[in-house]
C-alpha positions as CSV (number, residue, x, y, z in Angstrom):
1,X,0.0,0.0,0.0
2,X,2.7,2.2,0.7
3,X,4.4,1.5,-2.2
4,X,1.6,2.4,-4.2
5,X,1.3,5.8,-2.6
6,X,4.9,6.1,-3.2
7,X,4.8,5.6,-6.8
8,X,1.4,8.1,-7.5
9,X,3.2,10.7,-5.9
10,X,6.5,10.2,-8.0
11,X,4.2,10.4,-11.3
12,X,2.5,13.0,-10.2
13,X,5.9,15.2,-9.3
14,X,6.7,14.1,-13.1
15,X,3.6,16.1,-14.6
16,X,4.6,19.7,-14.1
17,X,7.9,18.9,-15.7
18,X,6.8,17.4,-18.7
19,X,4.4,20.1,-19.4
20,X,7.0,23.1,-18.9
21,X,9.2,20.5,-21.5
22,X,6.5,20.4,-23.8
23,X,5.9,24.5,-23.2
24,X,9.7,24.8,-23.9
25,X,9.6,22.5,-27.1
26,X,7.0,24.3,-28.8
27,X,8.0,28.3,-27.9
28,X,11.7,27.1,-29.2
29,X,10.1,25.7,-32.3
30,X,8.0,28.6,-32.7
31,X,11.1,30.7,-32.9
32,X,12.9,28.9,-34.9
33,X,10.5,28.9,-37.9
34,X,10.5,32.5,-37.4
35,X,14.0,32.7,-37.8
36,X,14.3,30.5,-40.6
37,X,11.7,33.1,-42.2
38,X,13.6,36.2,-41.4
39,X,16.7,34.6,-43.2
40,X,15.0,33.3,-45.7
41,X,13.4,36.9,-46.3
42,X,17.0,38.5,-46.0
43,X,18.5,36.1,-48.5
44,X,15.9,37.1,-50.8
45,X,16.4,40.8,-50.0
46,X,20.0,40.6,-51.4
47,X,19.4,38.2,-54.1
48,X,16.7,40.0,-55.3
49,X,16.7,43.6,-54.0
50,X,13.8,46.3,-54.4
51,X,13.7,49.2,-56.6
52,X,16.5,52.1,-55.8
53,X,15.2,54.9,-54.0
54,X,15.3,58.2,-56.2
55,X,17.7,60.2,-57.1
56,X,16.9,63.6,-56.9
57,X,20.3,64.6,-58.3
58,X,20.9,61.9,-60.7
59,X,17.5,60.5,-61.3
60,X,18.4,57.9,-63.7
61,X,20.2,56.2,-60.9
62,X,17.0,55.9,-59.2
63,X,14.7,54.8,-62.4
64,X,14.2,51.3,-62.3
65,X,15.4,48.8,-65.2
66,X,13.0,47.8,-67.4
67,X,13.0,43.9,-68.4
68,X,11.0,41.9,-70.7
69,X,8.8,40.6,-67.9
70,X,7.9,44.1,-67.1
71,X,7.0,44.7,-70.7
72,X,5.8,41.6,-72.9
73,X,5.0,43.9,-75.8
74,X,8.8,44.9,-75.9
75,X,10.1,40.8,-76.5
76,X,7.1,40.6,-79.4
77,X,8.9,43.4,-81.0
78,X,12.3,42.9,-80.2
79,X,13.7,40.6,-83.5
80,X,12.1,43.4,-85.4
81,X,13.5,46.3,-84.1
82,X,17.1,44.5,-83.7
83,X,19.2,46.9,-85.9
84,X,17.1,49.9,-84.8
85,X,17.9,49.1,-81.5
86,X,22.5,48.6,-82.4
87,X,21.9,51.8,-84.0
88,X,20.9,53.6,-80.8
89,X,23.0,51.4,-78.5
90,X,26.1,52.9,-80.7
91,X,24.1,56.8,-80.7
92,X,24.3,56.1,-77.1
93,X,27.6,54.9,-76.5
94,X,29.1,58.0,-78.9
95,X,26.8,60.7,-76.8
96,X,29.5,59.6,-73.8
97,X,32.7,60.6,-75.7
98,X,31.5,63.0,-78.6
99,X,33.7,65.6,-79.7
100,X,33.2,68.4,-78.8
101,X,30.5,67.3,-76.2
102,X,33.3,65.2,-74.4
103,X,34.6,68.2,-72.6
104,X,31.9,70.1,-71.7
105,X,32.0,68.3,-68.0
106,X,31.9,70.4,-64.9
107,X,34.9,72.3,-64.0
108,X,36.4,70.2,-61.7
109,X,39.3,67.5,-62.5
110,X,38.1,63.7,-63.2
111,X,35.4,65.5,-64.7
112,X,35.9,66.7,-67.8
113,X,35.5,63.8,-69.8
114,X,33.2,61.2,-70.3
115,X,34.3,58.0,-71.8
116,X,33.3,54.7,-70.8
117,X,35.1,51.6,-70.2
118,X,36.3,49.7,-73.3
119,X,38.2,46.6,-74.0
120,X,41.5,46.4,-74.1
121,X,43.8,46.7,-77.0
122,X,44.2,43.1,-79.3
123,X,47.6,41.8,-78.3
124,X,49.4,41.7,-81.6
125,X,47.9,44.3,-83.6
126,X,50.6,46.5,-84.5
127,X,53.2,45.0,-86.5
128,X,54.3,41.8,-85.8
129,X,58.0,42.0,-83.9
130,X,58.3,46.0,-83.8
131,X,60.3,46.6,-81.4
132,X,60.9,50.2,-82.4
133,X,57.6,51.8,-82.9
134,X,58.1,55.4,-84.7
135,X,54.4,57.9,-84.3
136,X,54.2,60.9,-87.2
137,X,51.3,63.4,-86.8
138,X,50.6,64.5,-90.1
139,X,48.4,67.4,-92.2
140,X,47.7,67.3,-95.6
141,X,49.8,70.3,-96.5
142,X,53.8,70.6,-96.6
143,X,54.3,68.7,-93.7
144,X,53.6,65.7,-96.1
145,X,57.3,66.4,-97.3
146,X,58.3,66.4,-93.7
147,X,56.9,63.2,-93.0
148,X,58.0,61.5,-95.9
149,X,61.9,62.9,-95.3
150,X,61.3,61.8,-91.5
151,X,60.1,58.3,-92.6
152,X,63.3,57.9,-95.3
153,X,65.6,58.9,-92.9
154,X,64.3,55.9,-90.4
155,X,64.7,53.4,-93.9
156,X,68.3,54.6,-93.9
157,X,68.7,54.1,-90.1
158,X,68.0,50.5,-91.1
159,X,69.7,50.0,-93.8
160,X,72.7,51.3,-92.5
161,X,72.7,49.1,-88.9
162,X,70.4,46.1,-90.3
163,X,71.7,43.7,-87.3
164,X,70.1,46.4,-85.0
165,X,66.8,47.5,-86.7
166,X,66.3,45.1,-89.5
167,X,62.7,43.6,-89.0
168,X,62.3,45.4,-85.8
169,X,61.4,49.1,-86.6
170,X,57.9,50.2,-87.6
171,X,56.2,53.5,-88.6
172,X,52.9,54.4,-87.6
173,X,51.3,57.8,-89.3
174,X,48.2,59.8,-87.4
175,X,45.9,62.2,-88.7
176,X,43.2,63.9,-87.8
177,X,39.4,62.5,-89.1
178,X,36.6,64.6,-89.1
179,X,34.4,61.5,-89.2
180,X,35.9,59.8,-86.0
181,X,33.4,60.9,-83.7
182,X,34.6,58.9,-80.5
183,X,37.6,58.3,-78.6
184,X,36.0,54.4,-77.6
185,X,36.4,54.6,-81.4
186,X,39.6,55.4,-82.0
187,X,41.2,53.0,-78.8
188,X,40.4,50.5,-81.6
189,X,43.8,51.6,-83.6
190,X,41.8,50.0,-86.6
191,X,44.5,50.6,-89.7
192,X,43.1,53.2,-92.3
193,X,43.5,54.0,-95.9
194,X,46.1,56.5,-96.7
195,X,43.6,59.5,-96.1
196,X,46.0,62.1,-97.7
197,X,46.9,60.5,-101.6
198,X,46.1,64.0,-103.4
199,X,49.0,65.2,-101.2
200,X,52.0,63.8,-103.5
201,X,54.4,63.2,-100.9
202,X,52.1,61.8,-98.8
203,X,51.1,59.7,-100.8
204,X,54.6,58.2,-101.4
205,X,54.5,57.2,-97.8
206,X,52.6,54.0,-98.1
207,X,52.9,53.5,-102.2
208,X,56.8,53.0,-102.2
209,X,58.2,49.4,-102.0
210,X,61.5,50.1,-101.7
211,X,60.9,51.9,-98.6
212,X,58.2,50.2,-97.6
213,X,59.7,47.0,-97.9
214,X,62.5,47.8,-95.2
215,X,59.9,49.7,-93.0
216,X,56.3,48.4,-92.7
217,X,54.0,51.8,-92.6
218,X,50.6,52.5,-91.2
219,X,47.8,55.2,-90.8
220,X,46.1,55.4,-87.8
221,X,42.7,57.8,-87.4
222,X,42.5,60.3,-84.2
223,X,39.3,62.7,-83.7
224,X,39.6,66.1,-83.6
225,X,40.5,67.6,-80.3
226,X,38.0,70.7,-79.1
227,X,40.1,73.8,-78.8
228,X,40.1,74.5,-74.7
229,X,38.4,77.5,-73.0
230,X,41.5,79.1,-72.3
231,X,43.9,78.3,-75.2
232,X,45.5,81.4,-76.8
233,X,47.7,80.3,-79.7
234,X,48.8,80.3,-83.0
235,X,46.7,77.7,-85.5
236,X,49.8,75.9,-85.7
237,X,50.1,74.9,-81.9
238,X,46.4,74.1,-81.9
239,X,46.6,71.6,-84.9
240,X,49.5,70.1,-82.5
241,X,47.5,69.7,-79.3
242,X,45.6,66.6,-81.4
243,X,48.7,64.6,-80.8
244,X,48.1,64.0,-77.2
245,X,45.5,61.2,-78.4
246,X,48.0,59.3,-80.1
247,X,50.0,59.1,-76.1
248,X,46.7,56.3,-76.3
249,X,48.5,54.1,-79.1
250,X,49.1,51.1,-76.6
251,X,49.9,48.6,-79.5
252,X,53.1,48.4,-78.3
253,X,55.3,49.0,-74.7
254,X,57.0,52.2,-75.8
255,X,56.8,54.3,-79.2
256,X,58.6,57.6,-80.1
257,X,57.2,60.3,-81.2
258,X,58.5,62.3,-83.8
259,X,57.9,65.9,-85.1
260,X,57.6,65.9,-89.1
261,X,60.5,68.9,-89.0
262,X,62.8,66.0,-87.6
263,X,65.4,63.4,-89.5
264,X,67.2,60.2,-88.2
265,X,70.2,60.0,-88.4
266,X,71.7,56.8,-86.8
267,X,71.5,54.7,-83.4
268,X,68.2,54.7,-83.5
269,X,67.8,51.4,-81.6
270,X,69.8,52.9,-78.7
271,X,67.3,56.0,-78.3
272,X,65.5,53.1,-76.9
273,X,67.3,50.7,-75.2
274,X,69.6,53.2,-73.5
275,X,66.2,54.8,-71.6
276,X,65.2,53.0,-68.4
277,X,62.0,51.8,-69.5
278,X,60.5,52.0,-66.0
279,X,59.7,56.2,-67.2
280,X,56.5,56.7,-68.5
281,X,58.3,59.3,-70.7
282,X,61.5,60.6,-71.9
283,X,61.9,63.8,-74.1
284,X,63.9,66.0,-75.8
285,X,65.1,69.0,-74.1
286,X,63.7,72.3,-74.6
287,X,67.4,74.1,-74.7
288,X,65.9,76.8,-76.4
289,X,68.3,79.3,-74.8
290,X,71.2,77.9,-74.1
291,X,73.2,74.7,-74.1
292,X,72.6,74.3,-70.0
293,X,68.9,74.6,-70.2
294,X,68.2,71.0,-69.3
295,X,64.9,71.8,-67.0
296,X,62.3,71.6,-70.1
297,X,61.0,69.2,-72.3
298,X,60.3,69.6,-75.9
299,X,57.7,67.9,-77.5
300,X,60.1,67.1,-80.7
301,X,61.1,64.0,-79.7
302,X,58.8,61.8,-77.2
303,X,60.0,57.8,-75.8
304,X,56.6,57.2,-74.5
305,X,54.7,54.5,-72.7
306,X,51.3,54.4,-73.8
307,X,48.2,54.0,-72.0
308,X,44.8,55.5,-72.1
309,X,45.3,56.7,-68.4
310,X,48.0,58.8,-69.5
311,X,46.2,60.6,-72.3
312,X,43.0,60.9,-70.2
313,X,44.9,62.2,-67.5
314,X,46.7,64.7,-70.0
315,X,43.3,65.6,-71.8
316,X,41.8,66.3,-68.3
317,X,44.2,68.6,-68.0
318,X,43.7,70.1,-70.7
319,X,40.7,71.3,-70.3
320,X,41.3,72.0,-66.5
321,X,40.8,76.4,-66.5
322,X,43.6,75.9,-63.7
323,X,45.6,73.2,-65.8
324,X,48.2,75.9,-68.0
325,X,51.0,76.1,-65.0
326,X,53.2,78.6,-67.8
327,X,51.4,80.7,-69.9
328,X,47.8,79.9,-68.7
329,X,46.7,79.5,-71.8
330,X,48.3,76.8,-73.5
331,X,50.7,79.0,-75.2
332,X,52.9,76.0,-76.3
333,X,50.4,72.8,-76.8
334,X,50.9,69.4,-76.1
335,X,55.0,70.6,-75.2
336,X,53.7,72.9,-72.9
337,X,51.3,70.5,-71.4
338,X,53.8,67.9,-70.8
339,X,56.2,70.5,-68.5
340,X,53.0,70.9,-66.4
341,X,52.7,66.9,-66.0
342,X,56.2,66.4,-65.6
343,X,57.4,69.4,-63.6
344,X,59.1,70.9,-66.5
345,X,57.3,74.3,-65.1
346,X,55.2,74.6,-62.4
347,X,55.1,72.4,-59.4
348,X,58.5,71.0,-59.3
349,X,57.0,67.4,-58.7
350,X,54.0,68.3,-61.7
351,X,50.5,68.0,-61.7
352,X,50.9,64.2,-62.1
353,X,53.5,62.7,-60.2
354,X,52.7,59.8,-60.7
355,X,54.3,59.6,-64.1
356,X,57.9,59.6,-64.3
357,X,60.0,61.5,-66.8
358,X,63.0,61.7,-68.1
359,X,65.2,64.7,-70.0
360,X,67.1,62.6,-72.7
361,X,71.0,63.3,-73.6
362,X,71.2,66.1,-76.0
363,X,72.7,64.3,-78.1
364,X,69.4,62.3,-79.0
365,X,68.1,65.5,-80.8
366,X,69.8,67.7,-81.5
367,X,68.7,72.2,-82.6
368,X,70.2,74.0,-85.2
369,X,71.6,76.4,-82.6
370,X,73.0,73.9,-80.1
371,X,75.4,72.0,-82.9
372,X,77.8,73.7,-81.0
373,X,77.3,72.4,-77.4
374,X,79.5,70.0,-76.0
375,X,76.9,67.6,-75.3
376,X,75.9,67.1,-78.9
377,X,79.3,66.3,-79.8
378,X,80.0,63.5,-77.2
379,X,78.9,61.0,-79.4
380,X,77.6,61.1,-83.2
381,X,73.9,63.2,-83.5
382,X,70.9,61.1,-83.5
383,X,68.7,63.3,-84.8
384,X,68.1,66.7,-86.0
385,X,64.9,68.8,-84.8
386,X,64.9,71.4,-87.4
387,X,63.0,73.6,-84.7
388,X,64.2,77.7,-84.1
389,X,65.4,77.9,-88.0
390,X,63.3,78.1,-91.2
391,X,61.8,75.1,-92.2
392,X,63.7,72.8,-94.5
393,X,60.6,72.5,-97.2
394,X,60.5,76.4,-97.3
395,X,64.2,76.6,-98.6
396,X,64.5,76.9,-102.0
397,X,66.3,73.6,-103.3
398,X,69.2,75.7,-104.9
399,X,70.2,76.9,-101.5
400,X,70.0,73.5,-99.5
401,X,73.5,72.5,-100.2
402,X,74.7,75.6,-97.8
403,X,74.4,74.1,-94.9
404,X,74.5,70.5,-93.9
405,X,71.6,70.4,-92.1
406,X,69.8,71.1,-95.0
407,X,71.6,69.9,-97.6
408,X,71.1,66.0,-95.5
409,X,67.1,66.5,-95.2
410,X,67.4,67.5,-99.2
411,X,69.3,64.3,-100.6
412,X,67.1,62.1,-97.9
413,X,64.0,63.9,-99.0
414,X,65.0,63.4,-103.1
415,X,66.1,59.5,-102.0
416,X,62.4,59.0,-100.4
417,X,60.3,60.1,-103.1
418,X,62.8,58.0,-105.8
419,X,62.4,55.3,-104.0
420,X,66.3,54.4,-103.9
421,X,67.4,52.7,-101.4
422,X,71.5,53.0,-102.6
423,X,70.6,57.0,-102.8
424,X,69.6,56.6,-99.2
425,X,72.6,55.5,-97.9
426,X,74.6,57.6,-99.7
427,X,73.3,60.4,-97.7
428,X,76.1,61.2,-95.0
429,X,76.8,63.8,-92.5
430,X,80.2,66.1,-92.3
431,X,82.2,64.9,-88.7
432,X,81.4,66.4,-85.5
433,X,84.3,68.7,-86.1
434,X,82.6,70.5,-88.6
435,X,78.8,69.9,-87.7
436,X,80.0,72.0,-84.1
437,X,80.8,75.5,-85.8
438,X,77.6,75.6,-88.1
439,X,75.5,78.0,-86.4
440,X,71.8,78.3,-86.7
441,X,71.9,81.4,-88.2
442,X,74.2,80.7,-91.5
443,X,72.6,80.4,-94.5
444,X,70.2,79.3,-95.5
445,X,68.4,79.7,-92.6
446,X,65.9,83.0,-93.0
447,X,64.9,83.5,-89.3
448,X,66.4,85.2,-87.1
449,X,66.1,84.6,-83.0
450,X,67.2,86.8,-80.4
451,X,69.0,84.3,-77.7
């Protein structure tokens, strides 16, 4: 009896705790299920996210995409309207970078531009084992003859030191076309028809096997650059300032650029390999009053690693009302432009430090009125910027054999548009003993600088 009295009260003790277990069980399963749900909900809230709030200050940020199950009519329609629809994708794509649109950004820097992301350059589109990429800027006018004596110079260059340059030099020429509307456009480097043929010596360029055979030659299209706000300069300059597109040619590591008033005369291989190639450029310099002036660049001669970052940084510039740190007003281009990158004048560090620069050896290029420095006579002239004297093509041919300078750029210049290879290479320099006491002013030389 006991026993039994024993084992009732036992069972009963037992109830309360099974049914505050039970309790328990079903408030933790309760919340579990409702936590399940609330992670559910918040994976779906980032998987699949709600409409943007609106932007009241950029309110196409804030629209909504529209999709085909928004729209039904719009998939019925869709096969039909297919090149309708390319044609405005491309309007749109252009709107970003047109010219002069481009610029009109607000006036602050990063701003200035608007051109969207593009793919990358094709590996191996330039010419196949270049490894000394040469960039003309050319007019249809009488810089055609300055191009064409530039280009037969670098065809002697290789004939004359084939184990150095044989199969490994390239020319690329750049003009400006009016119907390149977009720099995503242009970052294609597509190869162009020789725009310029009713120009006869530019048309030599690319219709001359002799020279072409020992030098490959390409045109390559750049749009016209929008004259700045503040630019003040002669026609001249402003046709120049459309070079800073071709610092964009990235079909190769490095390429000089080289005026069309310019000529090669040897080691042209070594203007290259002798520059650290960790600089993002390395340029003439701008010794434009005397033999120690080595704090400027000149834009005559440019070793140059491309990239588009460079030439948007430059163009941003450009266009910056701030951005002229010399004349403020672009006095001197593209050359000028480069000083204020560099720290050729301004900031001694530049407005963009974070390209490296480099003054070259004097010797690489080498002024009418600095044959006479010492540095240009350390080892043989490069090359000749025909830059602070009259301009070879405005010499009357009787009078080019005064002066060697000339006289060279003549028989090079005759050579080229013969096609003669032999001619070419029978064009030759005095020695440094006489190239040092020619001044810039000897005939025939017509203009006259006060130093």
């Amino acid at each position: 009896m006991a026993f039994t009295t024993l084992h009732r009260l036992v069972v009963l003790s037992m109830v309360p705790i099974l049914i505050l277990f039970l309790i328990s069980g079903l408030y933790i399963s309760s919340r579990g299920t409702d936590l399940v749900s609330h992670g559910a909900d918040r994976i779906n809230e980032i998987l699949h996210p709600g409409d943007p709030e609106f932007d009241d200050e950029n309110p196409a940020l804030g629209e909504p995409e529209d999709s085909e199950w928004h729209h039904p009519e719009a998939a019925e329609s869709q096969d039909a309207d297919a090149s309708k629809d390319a044609e405005s994708e491309d309007a749109e794509e252009s709107e970003s970078s047109r010219l002069p649109e481009y610029a009109a950004g607000t006036k602050a820097l990063g701003k200035f531009l608007h051109v969207k992301p593009s793919p990358p350059t094709k590996k191996g589109s330039g010419f196949k084992g270049c490894k000394y990429p040469i960039v003309i800027h050319v007019t249809p006018d009488e810089h055609c003859t300055g191009a064409l004596t530039l280009y037969g110079s670098v065809v002697r260059n290789v004939l004359m030191q084939p184990s150095m340059l044989q199969g490994k030099t390239c020319v690329h020429v750049t003009y400006v076309d009016p119907k390149l509307k977009t720099i995503e456009e242009m970052y294609k480097w597509i190869p162009k028809k020789n725009p310029f043929t009713h120009v006869k010596d530019c048309a030599a360029l690319d219709s001359t096997p002799a020279l072409n055979k020992v030098v490959p030659i390409r045109f390559q299209s750049l749009p016209q650059i929008e004259k700045p706000e503040i630019m003040d300069s002669p026609k001249n300059w402003l046709a120049a300032l459309n070079k800073i597109h071709s610092w964009a040619f990235d079909l190769y590591p490095r390429i000089l650029l080289l005026d069309a008033d310019s000529f090669i005369i040897t080691d042209l291989a070594l203007i290259f390999d002798e520059t650290p190639e960790h600089y993002t450029l390395a340029a003439a310099a701008d010794q434009y009053h005397n033999c120690g002036d080595r704090t400027r660049f000149n834009g005559g001669m440019v070793l140059l690693r491309p990239s588009r970052y460079f030439q948007m940084s430059a163009l941003e510039l450009v266009y910056d009302p701030d951005g002229s740190c010399s004349s403020g007003k672009w006095g001197q281009s593209e050359q000028e432009l480069l000083n204020c990158m560099c720290g050729g004048e301004g900031s001694p560090r530049g407005k963009r430090p974070e390209f490296p620069c480099l003054i070259m050896p004097l010797y690489n290029s080498v002024w009418p009125p600095n044959f006479g420095c010492s540095g240009a006579n350390v080892v043989p002239i490069r090359s000749i910027h025909m830059t602070v004297a009259t301009k070879p093509w405005k010499i009357d041919d009787s009078k080019l054999h005064l002066r060697f300078d000339y006289a060279f750029w003549g028989c090079v210049r005759d050579a080229s548009r013969n096609g003669d290879q032999q001619a070419l290479q029978d064009c030759h320099l005095p020695p440094q003993e006489v190239t040092r006491l020619v001044t810039y002013d000897q005939p025939p030389n017509e203009l006259i600088v006060n130093f």
